[in-house]
C-alpha positions in Angstrom: 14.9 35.6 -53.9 16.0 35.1 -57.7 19.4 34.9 -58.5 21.3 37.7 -60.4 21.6 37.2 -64.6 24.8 35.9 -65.2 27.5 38.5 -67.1 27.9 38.3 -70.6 30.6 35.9 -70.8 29.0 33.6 -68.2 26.0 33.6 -70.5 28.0 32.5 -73.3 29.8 30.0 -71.6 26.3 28.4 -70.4 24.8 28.2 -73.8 28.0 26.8 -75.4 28.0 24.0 -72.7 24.7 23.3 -73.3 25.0 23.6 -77.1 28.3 21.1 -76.5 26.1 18.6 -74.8 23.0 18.6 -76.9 25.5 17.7 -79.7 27.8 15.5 -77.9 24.6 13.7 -77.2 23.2 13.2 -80.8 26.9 12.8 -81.9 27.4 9.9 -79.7 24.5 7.9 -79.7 24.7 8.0 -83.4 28.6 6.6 -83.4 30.4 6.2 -80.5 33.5 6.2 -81.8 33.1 9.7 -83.5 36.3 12.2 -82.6 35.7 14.7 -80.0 36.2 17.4 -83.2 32.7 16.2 -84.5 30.7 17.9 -81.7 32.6 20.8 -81.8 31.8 21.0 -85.1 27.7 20.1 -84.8 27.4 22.6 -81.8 29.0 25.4 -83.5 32.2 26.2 -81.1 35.5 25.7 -81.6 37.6 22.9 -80.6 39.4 25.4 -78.2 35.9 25.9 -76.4 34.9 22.6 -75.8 38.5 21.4 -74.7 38.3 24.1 -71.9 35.0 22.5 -71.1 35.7 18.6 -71.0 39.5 18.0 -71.4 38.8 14.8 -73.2 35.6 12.9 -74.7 35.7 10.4 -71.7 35.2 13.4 -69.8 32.2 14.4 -71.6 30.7 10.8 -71.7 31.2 10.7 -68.3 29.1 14.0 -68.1 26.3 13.4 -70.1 26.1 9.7 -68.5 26.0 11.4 -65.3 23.1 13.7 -66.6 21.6 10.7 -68.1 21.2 9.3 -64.4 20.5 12.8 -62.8 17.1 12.8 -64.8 16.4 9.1 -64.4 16.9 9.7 -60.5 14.2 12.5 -60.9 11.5 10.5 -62.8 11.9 8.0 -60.3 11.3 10.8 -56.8 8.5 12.2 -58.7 6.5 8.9 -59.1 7.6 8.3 -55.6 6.0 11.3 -54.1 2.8 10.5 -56.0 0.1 9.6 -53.5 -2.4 8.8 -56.1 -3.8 6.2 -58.2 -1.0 3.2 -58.0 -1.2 2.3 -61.7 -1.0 6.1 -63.0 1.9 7.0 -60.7 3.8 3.8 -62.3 2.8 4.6 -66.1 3.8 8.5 -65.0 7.7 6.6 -64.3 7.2 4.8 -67.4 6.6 7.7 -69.6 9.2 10.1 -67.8 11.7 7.4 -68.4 10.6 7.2 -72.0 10.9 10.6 -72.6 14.4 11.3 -70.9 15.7 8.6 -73.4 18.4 8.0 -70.9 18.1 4.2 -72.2 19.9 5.3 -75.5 22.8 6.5 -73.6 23.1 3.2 -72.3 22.7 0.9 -75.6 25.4 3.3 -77.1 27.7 3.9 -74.8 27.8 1.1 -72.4 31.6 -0.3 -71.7 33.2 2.9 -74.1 34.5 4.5 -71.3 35.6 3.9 -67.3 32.7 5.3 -65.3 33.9 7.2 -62.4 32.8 6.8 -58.7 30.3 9.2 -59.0 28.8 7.8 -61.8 28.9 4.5 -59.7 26.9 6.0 -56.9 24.1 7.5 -59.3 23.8 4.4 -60.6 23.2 2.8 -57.3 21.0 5.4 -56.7 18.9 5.0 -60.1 18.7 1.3 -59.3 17.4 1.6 -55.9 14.8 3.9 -56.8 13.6 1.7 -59.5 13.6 -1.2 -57.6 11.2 1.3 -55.2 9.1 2.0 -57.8 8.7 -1.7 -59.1 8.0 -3.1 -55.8 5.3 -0.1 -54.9 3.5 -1.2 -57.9 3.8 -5.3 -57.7 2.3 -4.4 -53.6 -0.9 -2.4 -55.2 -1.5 -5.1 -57.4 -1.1 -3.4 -60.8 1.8 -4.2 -61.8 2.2 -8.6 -62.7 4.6 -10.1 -60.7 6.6 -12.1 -62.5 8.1 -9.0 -64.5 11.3 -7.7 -62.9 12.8 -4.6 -63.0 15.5 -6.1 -65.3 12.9 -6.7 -67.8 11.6 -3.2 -67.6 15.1 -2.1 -68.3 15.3 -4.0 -71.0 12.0 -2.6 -72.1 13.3 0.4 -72.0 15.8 -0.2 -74.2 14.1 -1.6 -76.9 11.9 1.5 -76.8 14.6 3.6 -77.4 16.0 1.4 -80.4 13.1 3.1 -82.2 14.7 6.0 -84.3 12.1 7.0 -87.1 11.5 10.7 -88.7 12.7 13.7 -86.6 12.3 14.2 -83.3 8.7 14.7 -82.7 7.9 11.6 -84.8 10.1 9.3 -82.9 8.2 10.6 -79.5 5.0 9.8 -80.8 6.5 6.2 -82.1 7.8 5.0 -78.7 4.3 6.2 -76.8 2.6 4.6 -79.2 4.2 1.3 -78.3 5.1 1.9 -74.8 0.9 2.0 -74.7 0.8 -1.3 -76.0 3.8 -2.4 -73.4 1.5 -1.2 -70.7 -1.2 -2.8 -71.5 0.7 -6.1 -71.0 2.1 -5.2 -68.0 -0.7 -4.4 -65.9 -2.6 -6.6 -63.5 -4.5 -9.1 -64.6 -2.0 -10.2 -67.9 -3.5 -11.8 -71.2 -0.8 -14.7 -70.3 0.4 -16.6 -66.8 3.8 -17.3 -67.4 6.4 -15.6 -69.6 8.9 -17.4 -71.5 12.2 -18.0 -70.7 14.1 -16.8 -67.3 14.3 -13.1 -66.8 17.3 -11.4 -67.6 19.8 -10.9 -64.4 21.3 -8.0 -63.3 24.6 -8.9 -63.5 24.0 -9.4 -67.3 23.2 -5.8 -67.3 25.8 -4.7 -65.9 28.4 -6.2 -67.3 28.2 -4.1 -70.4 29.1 -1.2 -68.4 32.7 -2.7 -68.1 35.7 -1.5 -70.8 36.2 -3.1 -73.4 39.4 -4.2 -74.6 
């Protein structure tokens, strides 16, 4: 059974949220500290129309955080479910990760604003999942072992540190070297040990905490 349309104004009010947090998204991960005014401005809506929205930026950080780990959550189920070939359900999280670019949220964002308990419980969530999804693949022998899912965070990260040419240009950029990521990651690796200790989850998230 399909829903009805929405009215007009419902309409409306849908494309300006999502107009709001397309821009509140590039505004944000560009400068953090940007005013609230600038994504009114870049999505084309008055002030008065985004305030009625999100009463305040921390409300709308905490919104497109919470979508951030909404679409992680749903990478992570969807390699989950997949029954087939170990190492092509892993590399299926890997790019789906990639490509939701929630890891820029994170190396932008991280400890500008008090995450709520929501947000707290979707992070859980997110972090179970992944820790799911590492294990699945370390037990089908595909994945090395001695990579942890902190490290794959971090991976993450540095993928998403790649900002070159418009949009399509930067997607081909981080598949490009998420391929050659991969290709040391998988079972058997070019080298036994890796350097240094892995990074610790605490260390990770500590930067979620305000800072001040």
């Amino acid at each position: 059974m399909s829903s009805a349309p929405m009215s007009g104004r419902k309409a409306q009010a849908a494309r300006n949220d999502e107009l709001i947090l397309q821009a509140a998204r590039a505004v944000f991960t560009a400068e953090p500290g940007a005013p609230i005014a600038a994504v009114a401005e870049k999505a084309g809506v008055g002030i008065s129309a985004l305030y009625r929205r999100y009463p305040s930026k921390e409300a709308l950080l905490q919104k497109l955080c919470g979508d951030g780990l909404r679409l992680y959550i749903e990478v992570s189920e969807r390699s989950l479910a997949d029954d087939g070939d170990p190492w092509e359900a892993f590399a299926g999280y890997l790019r789906g990760i990639v490509d939701a670019d929630s890891s820029s949220l994170t190396i932008k964002l991280a400890g500008t604003f008090t995450p709520t308990e929501e947000l707290g419980k979707l992070a859980a969530r997110a972090s179970s999942l992944a820790t799911e999804v590492h294990a699945r693949a370390v037990a089908a022998g595909v994945l090395r072992p001695d990579v942890t899912t902190a490290d794959i965070a971090l991976l993450f990260e540095q993928l998403a540190s790649i900002k070159l040419g418009d949009e399509e240009r930067v997607a081909q950029l981080r598949h490009r070297y998420l391929t050659l990521m991969m290709d040391a990651l998988r079972v058997p690796p070019a080298h036994r040990d890796l350097p240094g200790p892995e990074p610790r989850d605490e260390e990770l998230a500590a930067r979620w905490r305000p800072r001040g």
